[in-house]
Jmol script that loads the backbone (N, CA, C; Angstrom):
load data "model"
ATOM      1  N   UNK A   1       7.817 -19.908  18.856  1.00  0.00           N
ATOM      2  CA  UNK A   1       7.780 -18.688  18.066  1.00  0.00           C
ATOM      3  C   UNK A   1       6.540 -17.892  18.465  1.00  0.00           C
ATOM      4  N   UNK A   2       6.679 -16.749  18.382  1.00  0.00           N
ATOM      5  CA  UNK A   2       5.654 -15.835  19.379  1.00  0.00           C
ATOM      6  C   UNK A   2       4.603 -15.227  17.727  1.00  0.00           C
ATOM      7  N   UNK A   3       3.502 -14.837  17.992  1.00  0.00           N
ATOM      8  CA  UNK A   3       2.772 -14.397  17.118  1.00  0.00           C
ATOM      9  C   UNK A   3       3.393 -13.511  16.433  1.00  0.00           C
ATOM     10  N   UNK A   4       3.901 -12.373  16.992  1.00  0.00           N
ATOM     11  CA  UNK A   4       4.777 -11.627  16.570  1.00  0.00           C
ATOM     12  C   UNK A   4       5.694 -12.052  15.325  1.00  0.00           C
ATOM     13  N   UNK A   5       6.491 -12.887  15.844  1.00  0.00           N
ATOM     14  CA  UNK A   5       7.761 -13.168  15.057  1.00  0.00           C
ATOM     15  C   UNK A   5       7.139 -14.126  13.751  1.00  0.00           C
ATOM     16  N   UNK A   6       5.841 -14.710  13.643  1.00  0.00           N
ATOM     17  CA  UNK A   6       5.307 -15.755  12.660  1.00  0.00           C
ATOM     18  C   UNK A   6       5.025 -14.462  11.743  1.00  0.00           C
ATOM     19  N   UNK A   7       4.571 -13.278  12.400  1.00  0.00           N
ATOM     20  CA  UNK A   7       3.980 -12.799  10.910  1.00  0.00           C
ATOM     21  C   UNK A   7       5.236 -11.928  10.072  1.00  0.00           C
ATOM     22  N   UNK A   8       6.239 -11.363  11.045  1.00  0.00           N
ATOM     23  CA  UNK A   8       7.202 -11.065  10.256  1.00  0.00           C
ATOM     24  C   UNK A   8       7.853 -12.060   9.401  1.00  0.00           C
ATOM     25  N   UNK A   9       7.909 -13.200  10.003  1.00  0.00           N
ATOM     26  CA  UNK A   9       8.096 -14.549   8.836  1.00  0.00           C
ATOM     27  C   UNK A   9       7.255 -14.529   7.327  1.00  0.00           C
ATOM     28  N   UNK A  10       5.697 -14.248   7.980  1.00  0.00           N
ATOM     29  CA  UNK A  10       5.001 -14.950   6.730  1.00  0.00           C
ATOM     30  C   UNK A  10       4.837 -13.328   5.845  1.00  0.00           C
ATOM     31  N   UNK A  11       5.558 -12.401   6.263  1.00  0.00           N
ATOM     32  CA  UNK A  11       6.088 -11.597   5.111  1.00  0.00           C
ATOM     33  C   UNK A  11       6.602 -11.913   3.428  1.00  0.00           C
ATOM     34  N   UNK A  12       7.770 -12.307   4.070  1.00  0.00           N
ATOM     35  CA  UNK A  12       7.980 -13.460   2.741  1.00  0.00           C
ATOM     36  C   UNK A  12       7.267 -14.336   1.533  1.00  0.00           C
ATOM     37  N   UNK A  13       6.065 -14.555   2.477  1.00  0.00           N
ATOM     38  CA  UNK A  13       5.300 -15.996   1.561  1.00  0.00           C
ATOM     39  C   UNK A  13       4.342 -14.387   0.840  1.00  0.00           C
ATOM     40  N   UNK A  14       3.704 -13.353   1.752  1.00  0.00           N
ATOM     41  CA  UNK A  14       2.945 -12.334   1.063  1.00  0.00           C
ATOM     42  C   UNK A  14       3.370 -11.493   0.353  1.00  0.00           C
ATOM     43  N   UNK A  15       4.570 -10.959   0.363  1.00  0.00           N
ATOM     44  CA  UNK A  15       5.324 -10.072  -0.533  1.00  0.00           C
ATOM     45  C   UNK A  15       6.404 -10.694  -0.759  1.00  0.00           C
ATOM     46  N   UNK A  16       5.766 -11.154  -2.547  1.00  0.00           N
ATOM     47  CA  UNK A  16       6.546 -12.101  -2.858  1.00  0.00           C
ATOM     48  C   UNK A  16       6.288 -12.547  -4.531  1.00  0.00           C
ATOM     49  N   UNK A  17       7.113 -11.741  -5.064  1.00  0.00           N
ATOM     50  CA  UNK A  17       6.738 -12.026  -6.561  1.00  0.00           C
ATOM     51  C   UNK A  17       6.425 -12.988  -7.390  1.00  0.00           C
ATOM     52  N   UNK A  18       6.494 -14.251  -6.481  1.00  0.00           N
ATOM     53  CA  UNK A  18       6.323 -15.644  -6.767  1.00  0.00           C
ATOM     54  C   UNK A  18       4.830 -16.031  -7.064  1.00  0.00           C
ATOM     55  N   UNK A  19       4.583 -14.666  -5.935  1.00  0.00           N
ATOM     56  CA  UNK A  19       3.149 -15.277  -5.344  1.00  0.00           C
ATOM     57  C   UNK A  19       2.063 -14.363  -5.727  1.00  0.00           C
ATOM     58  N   UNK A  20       2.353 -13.120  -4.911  1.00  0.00           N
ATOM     59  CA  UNK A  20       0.837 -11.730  -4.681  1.00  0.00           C
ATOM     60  C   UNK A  20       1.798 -10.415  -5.329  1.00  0.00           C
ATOM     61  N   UNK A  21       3.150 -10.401  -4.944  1.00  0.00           N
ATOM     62  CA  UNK A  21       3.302  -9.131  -5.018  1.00  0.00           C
ATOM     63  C   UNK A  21       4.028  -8.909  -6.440  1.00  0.00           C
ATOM     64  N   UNK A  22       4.772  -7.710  -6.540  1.00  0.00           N
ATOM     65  CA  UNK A  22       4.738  -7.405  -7.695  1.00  0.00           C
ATOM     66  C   UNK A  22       6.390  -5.953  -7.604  1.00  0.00           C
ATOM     67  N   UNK A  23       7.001  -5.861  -8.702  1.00  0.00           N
ATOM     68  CA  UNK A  23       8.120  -4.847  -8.374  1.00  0.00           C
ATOM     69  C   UNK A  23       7.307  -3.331  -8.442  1.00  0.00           C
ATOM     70  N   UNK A  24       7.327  -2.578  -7.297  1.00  0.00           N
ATOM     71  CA  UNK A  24       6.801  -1.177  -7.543  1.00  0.00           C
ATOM     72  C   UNK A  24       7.459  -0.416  -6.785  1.00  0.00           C
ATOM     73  N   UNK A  25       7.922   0.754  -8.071  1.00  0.00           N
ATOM     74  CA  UNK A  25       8.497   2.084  -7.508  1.00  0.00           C
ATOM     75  C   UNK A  25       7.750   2.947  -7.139  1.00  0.00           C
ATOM     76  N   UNK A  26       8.361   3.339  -5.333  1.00  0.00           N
ATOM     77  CA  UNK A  26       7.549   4.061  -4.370  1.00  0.00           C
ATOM     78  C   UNK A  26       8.610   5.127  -4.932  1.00  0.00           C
ATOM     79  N   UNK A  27       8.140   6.123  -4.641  1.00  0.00           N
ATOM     80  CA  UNK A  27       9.581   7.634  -4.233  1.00  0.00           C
ATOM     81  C   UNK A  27      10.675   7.261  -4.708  1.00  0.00           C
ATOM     82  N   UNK A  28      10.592   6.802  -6.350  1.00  0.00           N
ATOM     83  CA  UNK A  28      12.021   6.519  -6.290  1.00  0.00           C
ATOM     84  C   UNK A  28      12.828   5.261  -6.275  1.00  0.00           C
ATOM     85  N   UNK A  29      12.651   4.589  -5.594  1.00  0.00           N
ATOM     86  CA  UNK A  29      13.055   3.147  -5.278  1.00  0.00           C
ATOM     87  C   UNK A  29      12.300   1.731  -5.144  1.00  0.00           C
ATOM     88  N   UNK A  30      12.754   1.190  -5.818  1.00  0.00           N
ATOM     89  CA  UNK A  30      12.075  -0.407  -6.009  1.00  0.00           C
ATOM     90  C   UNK A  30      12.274  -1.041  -4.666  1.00  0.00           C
ATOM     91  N   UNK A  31      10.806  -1.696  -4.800  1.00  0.00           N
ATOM     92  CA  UNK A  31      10.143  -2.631  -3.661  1.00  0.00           C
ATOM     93  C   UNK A  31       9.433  -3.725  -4.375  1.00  0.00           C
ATOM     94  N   UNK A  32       9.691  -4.517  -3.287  1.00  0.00           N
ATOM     95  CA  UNK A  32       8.650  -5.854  -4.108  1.00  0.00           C
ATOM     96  C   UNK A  32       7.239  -5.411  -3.126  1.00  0.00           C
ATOM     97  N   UNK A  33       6.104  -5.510  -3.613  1.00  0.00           N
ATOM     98  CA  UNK A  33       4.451  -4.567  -2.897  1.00  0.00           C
ATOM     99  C   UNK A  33       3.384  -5.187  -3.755  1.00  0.00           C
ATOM    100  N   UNK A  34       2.578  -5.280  -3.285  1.00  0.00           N
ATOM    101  CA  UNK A  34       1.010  -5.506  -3.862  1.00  0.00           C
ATOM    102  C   UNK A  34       0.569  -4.482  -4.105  1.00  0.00           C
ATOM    103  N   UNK A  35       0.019  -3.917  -5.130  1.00  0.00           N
ATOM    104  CA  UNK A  35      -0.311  -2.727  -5.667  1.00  0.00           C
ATOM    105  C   UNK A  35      -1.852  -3.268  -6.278  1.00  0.00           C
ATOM    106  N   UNK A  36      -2.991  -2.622  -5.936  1.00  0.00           N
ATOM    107  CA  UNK A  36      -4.049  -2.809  -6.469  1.00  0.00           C
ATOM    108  C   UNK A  36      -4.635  -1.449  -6.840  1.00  0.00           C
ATOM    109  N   UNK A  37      -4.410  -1.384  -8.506  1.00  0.00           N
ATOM    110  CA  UNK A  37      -5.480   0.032  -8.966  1.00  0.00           C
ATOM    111  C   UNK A  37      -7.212  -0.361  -8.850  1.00  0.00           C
ATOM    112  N   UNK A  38      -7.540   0.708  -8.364  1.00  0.00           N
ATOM    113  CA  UNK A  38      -8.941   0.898  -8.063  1.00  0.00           C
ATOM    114  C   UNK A  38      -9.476  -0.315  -7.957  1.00  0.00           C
ATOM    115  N   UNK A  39      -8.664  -0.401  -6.797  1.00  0.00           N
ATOM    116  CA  UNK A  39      -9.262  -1.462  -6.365  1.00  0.00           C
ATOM    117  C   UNK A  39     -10.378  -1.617  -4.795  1.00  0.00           C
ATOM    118  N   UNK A  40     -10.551  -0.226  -4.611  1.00  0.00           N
ATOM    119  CA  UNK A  40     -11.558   0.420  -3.275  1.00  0.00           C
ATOM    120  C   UNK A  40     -12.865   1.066  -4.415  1.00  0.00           C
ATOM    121  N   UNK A  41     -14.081   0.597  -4.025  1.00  0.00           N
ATOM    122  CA  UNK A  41     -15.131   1.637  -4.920  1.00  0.00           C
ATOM    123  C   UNK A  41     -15.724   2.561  -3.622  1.00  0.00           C
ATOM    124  N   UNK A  42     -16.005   3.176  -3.463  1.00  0.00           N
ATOM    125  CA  UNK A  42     -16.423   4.267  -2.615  1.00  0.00           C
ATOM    126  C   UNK A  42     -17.786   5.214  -3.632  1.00  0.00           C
ATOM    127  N   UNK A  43     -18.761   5.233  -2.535  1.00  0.00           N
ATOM    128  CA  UNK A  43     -20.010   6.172  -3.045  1.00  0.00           C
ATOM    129  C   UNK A  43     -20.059   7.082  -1.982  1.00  0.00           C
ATOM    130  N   UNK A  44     -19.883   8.312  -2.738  1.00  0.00           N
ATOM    131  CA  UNK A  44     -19.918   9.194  -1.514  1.00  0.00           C
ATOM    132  C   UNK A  44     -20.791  10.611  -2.441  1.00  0.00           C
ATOM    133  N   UNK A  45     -21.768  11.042  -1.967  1.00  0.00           N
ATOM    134  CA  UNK A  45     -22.469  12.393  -2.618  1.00  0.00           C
ATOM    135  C   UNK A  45     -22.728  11.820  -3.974  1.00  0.00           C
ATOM    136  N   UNK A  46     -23.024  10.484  -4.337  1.00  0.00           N
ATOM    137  CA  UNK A  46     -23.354  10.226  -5.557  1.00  0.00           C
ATOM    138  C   UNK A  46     -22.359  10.060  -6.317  1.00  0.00           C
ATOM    139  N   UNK A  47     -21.173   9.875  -6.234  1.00  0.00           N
ATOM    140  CA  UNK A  47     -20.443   9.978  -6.962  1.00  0.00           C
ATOM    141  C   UNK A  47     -18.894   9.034  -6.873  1.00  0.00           C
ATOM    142  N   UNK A  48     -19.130   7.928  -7.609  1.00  0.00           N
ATOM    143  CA  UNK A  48     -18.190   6.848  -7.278  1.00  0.00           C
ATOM    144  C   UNK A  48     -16.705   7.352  -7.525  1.00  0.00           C
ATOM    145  N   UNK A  49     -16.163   6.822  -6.723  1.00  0.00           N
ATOM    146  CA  UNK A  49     -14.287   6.705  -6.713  1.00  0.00           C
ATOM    147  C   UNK A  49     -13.884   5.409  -6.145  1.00  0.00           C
ATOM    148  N   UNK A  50     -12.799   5.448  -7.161  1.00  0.00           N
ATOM    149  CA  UNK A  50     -11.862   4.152  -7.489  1.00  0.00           C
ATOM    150  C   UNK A  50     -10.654   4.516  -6.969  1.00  0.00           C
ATOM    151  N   UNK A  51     -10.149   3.715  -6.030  1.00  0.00           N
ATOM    152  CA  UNK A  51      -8.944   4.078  -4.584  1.00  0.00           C
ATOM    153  C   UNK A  51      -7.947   2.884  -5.182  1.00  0.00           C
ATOM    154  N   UNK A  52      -6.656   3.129  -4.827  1.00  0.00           N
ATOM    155  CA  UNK A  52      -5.393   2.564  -5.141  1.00  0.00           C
ATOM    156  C   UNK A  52      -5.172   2.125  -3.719  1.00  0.00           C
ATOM    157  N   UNK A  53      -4.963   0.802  -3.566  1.00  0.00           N
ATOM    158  CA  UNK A  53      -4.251   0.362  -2.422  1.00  0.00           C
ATOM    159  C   UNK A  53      -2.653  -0.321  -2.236  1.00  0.00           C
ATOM    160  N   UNK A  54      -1.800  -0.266  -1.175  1.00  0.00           N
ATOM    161  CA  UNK A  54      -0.713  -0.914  -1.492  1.00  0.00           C
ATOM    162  C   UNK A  54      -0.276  -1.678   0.139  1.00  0.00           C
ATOM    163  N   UNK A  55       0.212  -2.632  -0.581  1.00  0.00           N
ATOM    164  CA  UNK A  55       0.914  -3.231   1.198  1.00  0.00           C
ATOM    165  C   UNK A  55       2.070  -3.619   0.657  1.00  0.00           C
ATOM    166  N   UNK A  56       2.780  -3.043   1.392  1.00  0.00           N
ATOM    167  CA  UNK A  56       4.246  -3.077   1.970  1.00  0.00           C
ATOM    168  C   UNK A  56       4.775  -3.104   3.256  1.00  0.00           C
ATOM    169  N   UNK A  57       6.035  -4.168   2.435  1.00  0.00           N
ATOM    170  CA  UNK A  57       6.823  -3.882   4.656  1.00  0.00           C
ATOM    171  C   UNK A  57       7.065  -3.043   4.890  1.00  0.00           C
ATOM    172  N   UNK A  58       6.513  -2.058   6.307  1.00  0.00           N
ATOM    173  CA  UNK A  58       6.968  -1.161   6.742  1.00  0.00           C
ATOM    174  C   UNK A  58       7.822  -0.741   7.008  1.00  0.00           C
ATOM    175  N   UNK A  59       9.003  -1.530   6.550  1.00  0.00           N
ATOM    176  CA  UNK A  59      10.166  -1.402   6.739  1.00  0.00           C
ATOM    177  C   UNK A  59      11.092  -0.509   6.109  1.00  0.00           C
ATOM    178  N   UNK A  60      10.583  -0.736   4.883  1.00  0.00           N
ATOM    179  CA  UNK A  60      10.764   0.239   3.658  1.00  0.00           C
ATOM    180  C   UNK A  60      11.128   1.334   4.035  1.00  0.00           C
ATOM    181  N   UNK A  61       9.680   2.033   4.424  1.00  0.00           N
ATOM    182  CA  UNK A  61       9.485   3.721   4.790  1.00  0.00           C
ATOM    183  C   UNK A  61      10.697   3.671   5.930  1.00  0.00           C
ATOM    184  N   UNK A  62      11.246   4.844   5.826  1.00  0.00           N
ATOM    185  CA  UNK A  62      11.993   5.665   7.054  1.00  0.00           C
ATOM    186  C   UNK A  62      10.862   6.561   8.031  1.00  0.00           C
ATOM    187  N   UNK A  63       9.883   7.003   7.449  1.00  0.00           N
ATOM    188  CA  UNK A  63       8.792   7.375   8.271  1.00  0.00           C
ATOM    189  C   UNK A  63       7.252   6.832   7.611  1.00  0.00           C
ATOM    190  N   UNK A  64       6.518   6.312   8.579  1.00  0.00           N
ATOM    191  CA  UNK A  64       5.514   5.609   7.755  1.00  0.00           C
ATOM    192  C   UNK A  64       4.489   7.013   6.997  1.00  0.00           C
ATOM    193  N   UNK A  65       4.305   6.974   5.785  1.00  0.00           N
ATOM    194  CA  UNK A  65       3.390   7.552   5.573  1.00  0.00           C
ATOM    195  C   UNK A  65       1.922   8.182   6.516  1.00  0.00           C
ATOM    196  N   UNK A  66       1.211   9.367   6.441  1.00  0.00           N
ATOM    197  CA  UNK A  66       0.775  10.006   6.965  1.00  0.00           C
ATOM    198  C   UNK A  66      -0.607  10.305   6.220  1.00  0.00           C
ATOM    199  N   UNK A  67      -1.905  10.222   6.291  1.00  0.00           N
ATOM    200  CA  UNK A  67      -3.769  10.931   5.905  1.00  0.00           C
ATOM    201  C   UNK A  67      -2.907  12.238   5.134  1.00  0.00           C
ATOM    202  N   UNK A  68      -2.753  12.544   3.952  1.00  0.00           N
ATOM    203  CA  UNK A  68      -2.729  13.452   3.440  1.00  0.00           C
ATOM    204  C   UNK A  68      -1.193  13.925   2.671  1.00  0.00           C
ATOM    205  N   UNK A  69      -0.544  12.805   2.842  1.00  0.00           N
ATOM    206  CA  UNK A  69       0.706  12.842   2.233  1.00  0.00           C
ATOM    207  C   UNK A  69       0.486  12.522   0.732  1.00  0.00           C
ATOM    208  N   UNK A  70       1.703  13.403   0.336  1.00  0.00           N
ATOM    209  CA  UNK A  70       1.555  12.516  -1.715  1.00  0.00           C
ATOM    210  C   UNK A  70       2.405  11.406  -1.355  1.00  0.00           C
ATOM    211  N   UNK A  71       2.551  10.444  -2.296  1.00  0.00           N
ATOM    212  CA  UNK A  71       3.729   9.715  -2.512  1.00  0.00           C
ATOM    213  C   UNK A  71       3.904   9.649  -4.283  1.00  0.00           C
ATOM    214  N   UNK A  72       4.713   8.998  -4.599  1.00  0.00           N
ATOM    215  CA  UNK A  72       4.920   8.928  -6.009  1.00  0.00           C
ATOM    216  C   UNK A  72       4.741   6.937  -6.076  1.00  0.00           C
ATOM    217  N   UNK A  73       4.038   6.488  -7.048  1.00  0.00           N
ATOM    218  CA  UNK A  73       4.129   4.907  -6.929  1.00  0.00           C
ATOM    219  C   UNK A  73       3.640   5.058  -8.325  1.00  0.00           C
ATOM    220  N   UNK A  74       4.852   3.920  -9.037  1.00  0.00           N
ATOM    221  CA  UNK A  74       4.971   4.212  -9.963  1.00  0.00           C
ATOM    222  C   UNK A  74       5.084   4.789 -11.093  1.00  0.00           C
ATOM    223  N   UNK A  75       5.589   6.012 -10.771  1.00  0.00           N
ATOM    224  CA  UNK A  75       6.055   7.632 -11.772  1.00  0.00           C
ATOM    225  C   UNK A  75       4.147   8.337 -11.771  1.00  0.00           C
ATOM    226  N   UNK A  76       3.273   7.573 -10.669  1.00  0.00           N
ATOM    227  CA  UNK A  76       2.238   8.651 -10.640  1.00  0.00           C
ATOM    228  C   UNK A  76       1.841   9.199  -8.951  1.00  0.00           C
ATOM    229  N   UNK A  77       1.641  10.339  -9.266  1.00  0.00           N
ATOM    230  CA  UNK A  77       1.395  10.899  -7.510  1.00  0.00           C
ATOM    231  C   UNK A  77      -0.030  10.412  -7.028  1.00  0.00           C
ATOM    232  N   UNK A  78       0.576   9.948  -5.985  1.00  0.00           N
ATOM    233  CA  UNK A  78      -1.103   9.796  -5.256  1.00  0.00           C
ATOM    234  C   UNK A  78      -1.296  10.077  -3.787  1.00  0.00           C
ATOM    235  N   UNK A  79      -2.322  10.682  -3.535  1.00  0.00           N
ATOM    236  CA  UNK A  79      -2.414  10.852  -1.903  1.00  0.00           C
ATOM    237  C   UNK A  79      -3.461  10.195  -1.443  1.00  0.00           C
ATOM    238  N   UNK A  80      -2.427   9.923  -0.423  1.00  0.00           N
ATOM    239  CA  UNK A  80      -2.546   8.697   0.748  1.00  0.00           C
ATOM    240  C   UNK A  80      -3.914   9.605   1.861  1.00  0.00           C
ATOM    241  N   UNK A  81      -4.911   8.297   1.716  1.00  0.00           N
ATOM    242  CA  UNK A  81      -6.161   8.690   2.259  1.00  0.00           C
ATOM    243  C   UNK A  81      -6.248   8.169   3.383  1.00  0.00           C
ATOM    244  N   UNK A  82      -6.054   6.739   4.070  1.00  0.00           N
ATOM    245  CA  UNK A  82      -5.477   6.175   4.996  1.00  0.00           C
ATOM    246  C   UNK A  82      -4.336   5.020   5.080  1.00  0.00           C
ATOM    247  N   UNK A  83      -3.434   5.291   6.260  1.00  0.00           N
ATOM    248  CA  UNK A  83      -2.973   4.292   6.569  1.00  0.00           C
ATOM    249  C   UNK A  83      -2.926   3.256   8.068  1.00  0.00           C
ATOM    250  N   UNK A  84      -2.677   1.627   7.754  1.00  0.00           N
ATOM    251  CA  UNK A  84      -2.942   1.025   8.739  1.00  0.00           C
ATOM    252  C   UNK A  84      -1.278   0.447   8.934  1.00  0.00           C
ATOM    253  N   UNK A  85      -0.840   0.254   9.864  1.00  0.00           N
ATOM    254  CA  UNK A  85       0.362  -0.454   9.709  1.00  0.00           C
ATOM    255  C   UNK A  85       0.675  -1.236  11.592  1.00  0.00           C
ATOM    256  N   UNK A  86       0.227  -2.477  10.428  1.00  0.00           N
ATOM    257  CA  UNK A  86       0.324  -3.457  12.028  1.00  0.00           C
ATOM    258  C   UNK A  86       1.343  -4.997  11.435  1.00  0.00           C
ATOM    259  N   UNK A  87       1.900  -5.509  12.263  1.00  0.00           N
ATOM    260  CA  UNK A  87       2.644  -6.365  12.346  1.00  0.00           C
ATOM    261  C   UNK A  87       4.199  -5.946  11.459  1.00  0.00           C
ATOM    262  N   UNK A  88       4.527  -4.949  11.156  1.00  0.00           N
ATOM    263  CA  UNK A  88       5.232  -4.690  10.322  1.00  0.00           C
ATOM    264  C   UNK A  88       4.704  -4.671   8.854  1.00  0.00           C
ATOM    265  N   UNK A  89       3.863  -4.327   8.480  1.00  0.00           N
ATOM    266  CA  UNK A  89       2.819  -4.271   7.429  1.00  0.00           C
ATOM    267  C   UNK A  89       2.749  -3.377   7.251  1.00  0.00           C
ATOM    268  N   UNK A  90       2.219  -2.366   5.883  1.00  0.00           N
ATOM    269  CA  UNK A  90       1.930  -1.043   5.671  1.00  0.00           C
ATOM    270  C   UNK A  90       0.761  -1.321   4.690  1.00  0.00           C
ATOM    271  N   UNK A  91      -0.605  -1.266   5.546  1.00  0.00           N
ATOM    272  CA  UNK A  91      -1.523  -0.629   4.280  1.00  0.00           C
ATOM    273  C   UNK A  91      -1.902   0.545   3.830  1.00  0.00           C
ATOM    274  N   UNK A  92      -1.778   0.632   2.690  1.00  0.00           N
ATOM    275  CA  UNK A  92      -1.942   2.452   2.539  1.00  0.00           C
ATOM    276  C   UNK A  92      -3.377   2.269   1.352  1.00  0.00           C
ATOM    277  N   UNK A  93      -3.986   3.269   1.806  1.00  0.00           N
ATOM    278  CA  UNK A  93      -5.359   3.472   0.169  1.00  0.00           C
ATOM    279  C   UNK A  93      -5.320   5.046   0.044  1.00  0.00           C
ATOM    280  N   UNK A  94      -5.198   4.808  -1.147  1.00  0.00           N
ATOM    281  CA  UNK A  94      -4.909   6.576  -1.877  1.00  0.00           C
ATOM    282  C   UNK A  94      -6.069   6.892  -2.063  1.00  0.00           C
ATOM    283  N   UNK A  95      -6.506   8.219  -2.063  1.00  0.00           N
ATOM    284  CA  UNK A  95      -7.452   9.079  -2.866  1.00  0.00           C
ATOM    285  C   UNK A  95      -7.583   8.905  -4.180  1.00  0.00           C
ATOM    286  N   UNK A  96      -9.079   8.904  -4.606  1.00  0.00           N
ATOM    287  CA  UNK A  96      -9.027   8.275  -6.030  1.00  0.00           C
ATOM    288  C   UNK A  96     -10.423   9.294  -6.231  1.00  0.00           C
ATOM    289  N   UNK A  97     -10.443   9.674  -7.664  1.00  0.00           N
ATOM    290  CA  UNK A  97     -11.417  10.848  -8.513  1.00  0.00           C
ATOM    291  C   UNK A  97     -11.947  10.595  -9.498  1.00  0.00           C
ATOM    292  N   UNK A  98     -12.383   9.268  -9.490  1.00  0.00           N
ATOM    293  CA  UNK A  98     -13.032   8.894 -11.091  1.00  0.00           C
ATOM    294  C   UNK A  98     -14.101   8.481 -10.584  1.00  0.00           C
ATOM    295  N   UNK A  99     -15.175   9.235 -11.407  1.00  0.00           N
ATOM    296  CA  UNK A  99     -16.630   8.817 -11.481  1.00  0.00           C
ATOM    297  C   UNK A  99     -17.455   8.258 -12.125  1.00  0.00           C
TER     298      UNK A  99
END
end "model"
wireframe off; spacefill off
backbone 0.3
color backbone group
């Protein structure tokens, strides 16, 4: 089994309500995802913010999210500050405004 193909395997064991993840509606439609509120602290100009992160299979998306897109997760909008998406993975961390 090639590195590749182990981590699309160990998908399963990480998104996995058994385990880490959790049911969350992206745009609409249920996914099983790890959803962490403010769970990024950021100091920037003095002034702390609390960032939303999520990992999901990239599989999900029909186009992976994009630096400056909204999405809707969980009936609240948030824009997507970066995303990483490797092995079939999607990490996304939203923009966050609380000080």
């Amino acid at each position: 089994m090639s590195f590749k193909e182990q981590i699309q395997k160990d998908h399963s064991i990480f998104i996995n309500s058994n385990e880490m993840a959790e049911t969350v509606i992206i745009d609409g439609e249920e996914t099983e995802a790890i959803y962490n509120q403010n769970a990024v602290d950021d100091l920037q100009d003095g002034i702390y913010t609390k960032k939303d992160e999520l990992y999901v299979v990239s599989s999900f998306f029909d186009t992976i999210p994009v630096p400056g897109e909204r999405i809707k997760v969980n009936n609240n909008y948030l824009t997507v500050e970066t995303v990483e998406n490797f092995g079939g993975m999607c990490h996304i961390v939203f923009e966050g405004v609380d000080s």
